[in-house]
TIGU-853112 format. One record per residue (C-alpha): residue in three letters; x, y, z. Coordinates in steps of 0.05 Angstrom, whole numbers, m for minus. Each point is the difference from the previous one (the first is absolute). Example, Ala and Ser with C-alpha at 12.3 -4.5 7.8 and 13.67 -1.06 7.14 Angstrom:
BEGIN
ALA;246;m90;156
SER;27;69;m13
This chain:
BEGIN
UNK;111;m3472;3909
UNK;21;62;41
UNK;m13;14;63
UNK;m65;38;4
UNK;m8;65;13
UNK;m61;48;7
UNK;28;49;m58
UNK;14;m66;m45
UNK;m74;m21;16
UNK;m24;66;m16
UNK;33;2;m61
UNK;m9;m67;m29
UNK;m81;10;16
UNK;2;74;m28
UNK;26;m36;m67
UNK;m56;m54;m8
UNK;52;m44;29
UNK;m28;m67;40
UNK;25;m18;67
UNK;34;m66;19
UNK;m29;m32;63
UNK;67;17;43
UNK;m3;77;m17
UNK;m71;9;32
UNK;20;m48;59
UNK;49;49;13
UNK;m50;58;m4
UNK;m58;m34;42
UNK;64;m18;52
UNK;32;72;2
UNK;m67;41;m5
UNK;m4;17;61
UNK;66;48;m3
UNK;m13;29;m82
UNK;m11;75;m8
UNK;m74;23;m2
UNK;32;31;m59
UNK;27;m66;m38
UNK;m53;m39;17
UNK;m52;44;m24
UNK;42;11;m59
UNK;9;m86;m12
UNK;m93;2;0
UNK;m4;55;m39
UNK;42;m42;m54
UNK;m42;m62;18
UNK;m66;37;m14
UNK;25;24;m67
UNK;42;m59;m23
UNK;m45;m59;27
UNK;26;m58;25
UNK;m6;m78;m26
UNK;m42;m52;35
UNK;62;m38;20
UNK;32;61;45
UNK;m76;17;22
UNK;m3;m72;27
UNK;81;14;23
UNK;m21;60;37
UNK;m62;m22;34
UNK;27;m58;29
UNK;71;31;23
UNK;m54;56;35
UNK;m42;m57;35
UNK;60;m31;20
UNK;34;64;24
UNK;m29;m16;66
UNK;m32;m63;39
UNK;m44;m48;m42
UNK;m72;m5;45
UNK;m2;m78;19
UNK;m72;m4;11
UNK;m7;m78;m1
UNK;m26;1;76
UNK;m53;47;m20
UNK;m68;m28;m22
UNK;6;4;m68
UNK;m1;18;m56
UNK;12;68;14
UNK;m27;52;m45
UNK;32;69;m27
UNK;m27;56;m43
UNK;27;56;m31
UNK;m28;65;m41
UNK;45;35;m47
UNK;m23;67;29
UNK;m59;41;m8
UNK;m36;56;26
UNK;m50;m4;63
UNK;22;m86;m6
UNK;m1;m12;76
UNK;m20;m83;m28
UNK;49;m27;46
UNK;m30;31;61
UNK;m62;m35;m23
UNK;22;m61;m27
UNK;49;m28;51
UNK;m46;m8;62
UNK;m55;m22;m52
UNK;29;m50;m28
UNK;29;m20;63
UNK;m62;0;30
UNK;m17;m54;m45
UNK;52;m40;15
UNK;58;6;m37
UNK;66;23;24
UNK;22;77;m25
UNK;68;13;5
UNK;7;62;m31
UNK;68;44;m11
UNK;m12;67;m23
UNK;24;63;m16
UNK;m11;80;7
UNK;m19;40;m51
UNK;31;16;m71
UNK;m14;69;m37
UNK;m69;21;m3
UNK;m23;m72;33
UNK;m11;m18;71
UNK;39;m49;34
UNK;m37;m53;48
UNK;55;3;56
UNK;m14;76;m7
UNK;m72;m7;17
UNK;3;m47;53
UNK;48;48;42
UNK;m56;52;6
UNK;m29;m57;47
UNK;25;17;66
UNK;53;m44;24
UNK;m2;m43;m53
UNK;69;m34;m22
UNK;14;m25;m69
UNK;77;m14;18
UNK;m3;m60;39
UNK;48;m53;8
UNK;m5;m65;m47
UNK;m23;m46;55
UNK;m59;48;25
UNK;m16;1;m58
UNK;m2;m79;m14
UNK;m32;1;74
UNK;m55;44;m18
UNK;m15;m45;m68
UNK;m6;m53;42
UNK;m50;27;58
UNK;m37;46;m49
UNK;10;m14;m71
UNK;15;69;m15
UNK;68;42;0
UNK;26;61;m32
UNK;82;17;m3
UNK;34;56;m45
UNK;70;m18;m24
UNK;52;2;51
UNK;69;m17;16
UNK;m29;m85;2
UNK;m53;5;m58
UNK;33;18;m79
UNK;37;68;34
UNK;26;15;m67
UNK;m58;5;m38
UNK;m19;44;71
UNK;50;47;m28
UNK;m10;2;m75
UNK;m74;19;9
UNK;8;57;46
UNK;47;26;m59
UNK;m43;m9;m54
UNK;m54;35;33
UNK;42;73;2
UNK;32;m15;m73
UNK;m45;m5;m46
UNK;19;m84;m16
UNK;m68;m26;27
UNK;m35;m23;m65
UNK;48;m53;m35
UNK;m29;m69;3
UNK;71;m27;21
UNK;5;32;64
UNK;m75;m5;15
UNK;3;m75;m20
UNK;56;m15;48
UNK;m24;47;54
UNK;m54;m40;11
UNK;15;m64;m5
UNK;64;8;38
UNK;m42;21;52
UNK;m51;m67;m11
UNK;56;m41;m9
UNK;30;21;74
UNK;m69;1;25
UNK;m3;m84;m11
UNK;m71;8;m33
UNK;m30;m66;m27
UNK;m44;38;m35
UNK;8;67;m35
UNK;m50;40;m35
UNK;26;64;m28
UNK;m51;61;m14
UNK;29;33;m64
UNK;m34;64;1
UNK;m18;32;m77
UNK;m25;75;m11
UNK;23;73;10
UNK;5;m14;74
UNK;51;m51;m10
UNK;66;m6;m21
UNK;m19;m48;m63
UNK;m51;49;m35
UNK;m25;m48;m45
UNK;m22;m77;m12
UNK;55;m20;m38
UNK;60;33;38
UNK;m43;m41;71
UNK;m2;m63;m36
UNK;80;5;m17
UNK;10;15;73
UNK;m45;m59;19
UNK;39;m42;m52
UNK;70;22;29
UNK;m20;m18;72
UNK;m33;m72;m17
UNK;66;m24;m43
UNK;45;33;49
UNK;m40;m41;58
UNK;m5;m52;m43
UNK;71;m11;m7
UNK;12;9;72
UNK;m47;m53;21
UNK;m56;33;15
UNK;m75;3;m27
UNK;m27;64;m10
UNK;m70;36;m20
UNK;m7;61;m23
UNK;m69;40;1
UNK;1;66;m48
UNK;m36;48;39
UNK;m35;69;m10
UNK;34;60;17
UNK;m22;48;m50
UNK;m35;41;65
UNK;13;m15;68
UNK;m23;m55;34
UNK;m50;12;60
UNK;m17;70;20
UNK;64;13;49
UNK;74;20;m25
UNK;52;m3;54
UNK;20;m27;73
UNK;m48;11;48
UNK;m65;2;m40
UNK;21;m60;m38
UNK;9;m42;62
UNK;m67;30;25
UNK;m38;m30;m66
UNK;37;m63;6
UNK;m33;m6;64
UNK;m78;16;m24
UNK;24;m50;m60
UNK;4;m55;52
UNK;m51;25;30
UNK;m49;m10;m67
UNK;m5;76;0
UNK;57;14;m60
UNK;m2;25;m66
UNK;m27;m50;m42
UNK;58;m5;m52
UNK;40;m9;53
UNK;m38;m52;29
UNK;m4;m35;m65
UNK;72;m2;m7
UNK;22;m30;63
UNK;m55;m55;m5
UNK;25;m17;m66
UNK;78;1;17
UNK;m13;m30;56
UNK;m51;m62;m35
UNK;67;m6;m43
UNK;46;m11;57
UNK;m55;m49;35
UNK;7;m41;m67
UNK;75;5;m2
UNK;1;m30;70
UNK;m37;m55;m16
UNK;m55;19;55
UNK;m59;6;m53
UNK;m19;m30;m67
UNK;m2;65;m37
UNK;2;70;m2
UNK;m69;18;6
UNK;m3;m43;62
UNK;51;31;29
UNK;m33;62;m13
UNK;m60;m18;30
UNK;43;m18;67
UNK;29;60;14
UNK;m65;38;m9
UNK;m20;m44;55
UNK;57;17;40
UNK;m24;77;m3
UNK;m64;m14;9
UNK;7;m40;60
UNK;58;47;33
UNK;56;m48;m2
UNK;35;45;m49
UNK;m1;65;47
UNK;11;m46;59
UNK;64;m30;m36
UNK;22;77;m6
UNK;m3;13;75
UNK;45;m57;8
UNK;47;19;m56
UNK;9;72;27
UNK;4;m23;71
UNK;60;m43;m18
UNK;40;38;m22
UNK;m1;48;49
UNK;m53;53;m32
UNK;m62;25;40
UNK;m60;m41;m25
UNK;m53;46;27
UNK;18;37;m70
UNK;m56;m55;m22
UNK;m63;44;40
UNK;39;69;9
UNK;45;8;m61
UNK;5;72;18
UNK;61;m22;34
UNK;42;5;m52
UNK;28;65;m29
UNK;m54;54;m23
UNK;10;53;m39
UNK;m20;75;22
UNK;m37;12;m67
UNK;m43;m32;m40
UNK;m7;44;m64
UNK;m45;m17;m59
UNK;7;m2;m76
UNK;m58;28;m35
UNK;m45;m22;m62
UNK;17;57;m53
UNK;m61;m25;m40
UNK;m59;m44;m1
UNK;m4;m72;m29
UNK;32;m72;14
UNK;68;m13;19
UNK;31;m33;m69
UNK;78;2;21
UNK;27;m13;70
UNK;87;2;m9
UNK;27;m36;61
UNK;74;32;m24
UNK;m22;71;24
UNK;m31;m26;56
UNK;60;m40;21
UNK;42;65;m15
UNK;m43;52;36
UNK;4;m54;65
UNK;76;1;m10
UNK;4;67;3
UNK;m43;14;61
UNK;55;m37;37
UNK;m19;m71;m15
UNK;51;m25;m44
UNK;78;9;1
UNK;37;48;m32
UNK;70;m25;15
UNK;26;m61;27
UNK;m27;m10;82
UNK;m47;56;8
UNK;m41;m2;47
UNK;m78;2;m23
UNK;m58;35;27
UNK;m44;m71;19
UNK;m65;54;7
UNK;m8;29;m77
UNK;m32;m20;m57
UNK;m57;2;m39
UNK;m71;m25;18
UNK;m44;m10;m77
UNK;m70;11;4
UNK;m11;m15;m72
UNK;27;m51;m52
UNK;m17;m20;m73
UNK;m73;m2;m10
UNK;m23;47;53
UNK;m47;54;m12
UNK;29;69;29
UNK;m37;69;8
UNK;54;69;m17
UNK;24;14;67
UNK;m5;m67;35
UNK;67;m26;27
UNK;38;m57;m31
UNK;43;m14;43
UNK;24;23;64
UNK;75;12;14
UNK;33;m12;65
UNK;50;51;22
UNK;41;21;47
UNK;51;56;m36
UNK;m40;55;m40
UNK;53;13;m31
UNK;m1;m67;m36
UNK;m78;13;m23
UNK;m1;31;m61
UNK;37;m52;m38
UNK;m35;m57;27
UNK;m65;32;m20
UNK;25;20;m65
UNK;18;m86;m6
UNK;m65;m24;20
UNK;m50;49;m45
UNK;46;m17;m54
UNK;m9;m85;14
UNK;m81;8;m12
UNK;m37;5;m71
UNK;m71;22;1
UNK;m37;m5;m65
UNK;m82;m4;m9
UNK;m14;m73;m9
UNK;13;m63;53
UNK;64;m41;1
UNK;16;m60;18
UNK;67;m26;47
UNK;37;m54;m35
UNK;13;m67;22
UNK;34;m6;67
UNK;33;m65;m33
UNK;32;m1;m67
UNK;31;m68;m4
UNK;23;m58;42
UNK;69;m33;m30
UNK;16;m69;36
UNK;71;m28;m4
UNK;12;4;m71
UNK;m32;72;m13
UNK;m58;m41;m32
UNK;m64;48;21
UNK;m47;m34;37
UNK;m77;17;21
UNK;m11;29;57
């Protein structure tokens, strides 16, 4: 074989070609110095050309190994990960880590910022003041071990080249191809040194599978690809038709995390975590089934060891955990506008994509590669499918801090909601569970 080259890549993708393990171990080891240009160009191919399980499993384990391995055999185990394939207003890892923790199972959780119209965890927790999601391997280990709990975003120690493939897929139009999403992520568990690893395949217009079927190949990908790199994974299909919870972006996210903990969230938010996190008690062996699991971390709400498990989890690592009682301390925006009712009725349609879009374009998402974001913005809903609304009466509520930005995001957010004259129900926040060998399972 040749010696690789980015333009032979390119080209031999472009052409439905298939890629022999040593081409894209030369890629994941000279990423770092590609042109923007060729490696956008080298996704773009991906996305339309596809790419075989075997090079899907190639690439996600030269990106895991692209940086340190975590060894997390001194940590009390076994150490827990989860991971959502992006959604709008989906702030279930600020929730679910410290809950789960809280119940005494070890969270060490790698994440990453946000892709196209969906927010990224790391992104939200920086609107917590001081708080640091780069931190060294063995804080990180340390604070597993004290806590439980610990957060890290890729960096130079923890799958850097999958760091630098996702920042270009979020300015290049190459974030929905089940390849790259399938080895983003569990390049990132794989580094992480989860035990267990529940992954949150998110379905709906929201999402970037729209439908059951295109989830459930994703979910399939990511269970044989873990399967055949030695580890067990579950996947949960989960709504995203309209967004989840009430807040879309940084700052208001991280504040309903907090009344979450609190027992004060959303209820389908609520009902998510519980149930996510009943799976992940049952993966670790630390309860006899799901539903007792469940009935655990309701408990650990209840009782305030979840919000107490918080405190310690932002104080760790370095953030300012009177955010718990004051979360005013994070970003504000000057303006909070609303988004009128044009008619009477009940709210039938609720499109997260518009939302997701209209909080992008308010300054919450990225429109080229390392732009900064306004942590402040977003958009606040007052009503989702099923709700009874009066002409007039406000929606939603965006956050703003540029005028000048309004009129789209206004535009966005009227256009997400369908009234019509007779009640609606939401659809199920779970679809499907698929265990191991993408057999589904009840939930």
């Amino acid at each position: 074989m040749a010696k690789p080259s980015m333009l032979s890549l390119i080209k031999t993708k472009r052409d439905g070609g298939e890629h022999a393990r040593e081409e894209l171990a030369w890629l994941v080891s000279n990423v770092k110095d590609v042109p923007d240009y060729q490696l956008s160009a080298w996704l773009m191919a991906v996305v339309c050309r596809g790419m075989s399980l075997a090079e899907t499993t190639d690439l996600t384990d030269l990106m895991a190994h692209s940086g340190q391995i975590m060894d997390l055999s001194d940590v009390p185990g076994p150490c827990a990960d989860k991971h959502s394939t992006g959604g709008v207003g989906d702030k279930v890892t600020l929730v679910l880590a410290p809950l789960v923790a809280s119940a005494g199972v070890t969270v060490a959780k790698l994440s990453g910022r946000g892709l196209g119209h969906t927010g990224g965890t790391v992104d939200k927790v920086e609107a917590i003041p001081g708080f640091n999601p780069e931190i060294p391997i063995e804080q990180f280990k340390q604070q597993l071990r004290e806590i439980r709990v610990a957060l890290a975003s890729q960096t130079g120690e923890l799958a850097p080249a999958d760091g630098i493939f996702y920042a270009m897929r979020d300015v290049s139009g190459t974030v929905e191809s089940i390849p790259l999403i399938a080895a983003s992520v569990l390049s990132k568990k794989i580094a992480s040194g989860a035990d267990v690893i529940l992954l949150d395949v998110k379905t709906g217009s929201g999402a970037f599978m729209k439908d059951d079927a295109s989830a459930k190949d994703l979910a399939d990908t990511m269970m044989e690809v873990g399967r055949r790199l030695g580890k067990q994974v579950v996947c949960v299909v989960s709504e995203m038709g309209q967004p989840l919870g009430h807040a879309v972006g940084h700052s208001n996210e991280v504040a309903e995390a907090i009344q979450t903990l609190q027992g004060n969230g959303p209820a389908d938010l609520t009902e998510l975590c519980v149930r996510l996190g009943g799976l992940i008690l049952l993966g670790a062996g630390t309860v006899s089934s799901a539903e007792a699991g469940e009935a655990k971390l309701r408990e650990a709400i209840a009782d305030g060891s979840a919000i107490y498990k918080f405190r310690e989890f932002v104080a760790a690592q370095g953030g300012d955990s009177r955010v718990v009682d004051h979360p005013e301390i994070m970003p504000q925006p000057r303006l909070r506008v609303p988004v009128e009712a044009l008619a009477d009725g009940f709210v039938q349609r609720l499109d997260a994509l518009p939302v997701g879009i209209a909080c992008k374009e308010l300054g919450g998402g990225r429109l080229y590669k390392g732009a900064p974001l306004d942590l402040a913005v977003g958009v606040d809903l007052r009503k989702k499918i099923g709700d009874r609304v009066q002409k007039g009466e406000a929606l939603a509520y965006l956050l703003v801090n540029d005028e000048a930005k309004l009129a789209v995001a206004v535009d966005a957010v009227q256009s997400a909601y369908g009234i019509g004259p007779v009640p609606a129900t939401s659809p199920d926040l779970i679809r499907a569970v698929y265990a191991a060998q993408a057999v589904p399972a009840e939930v």
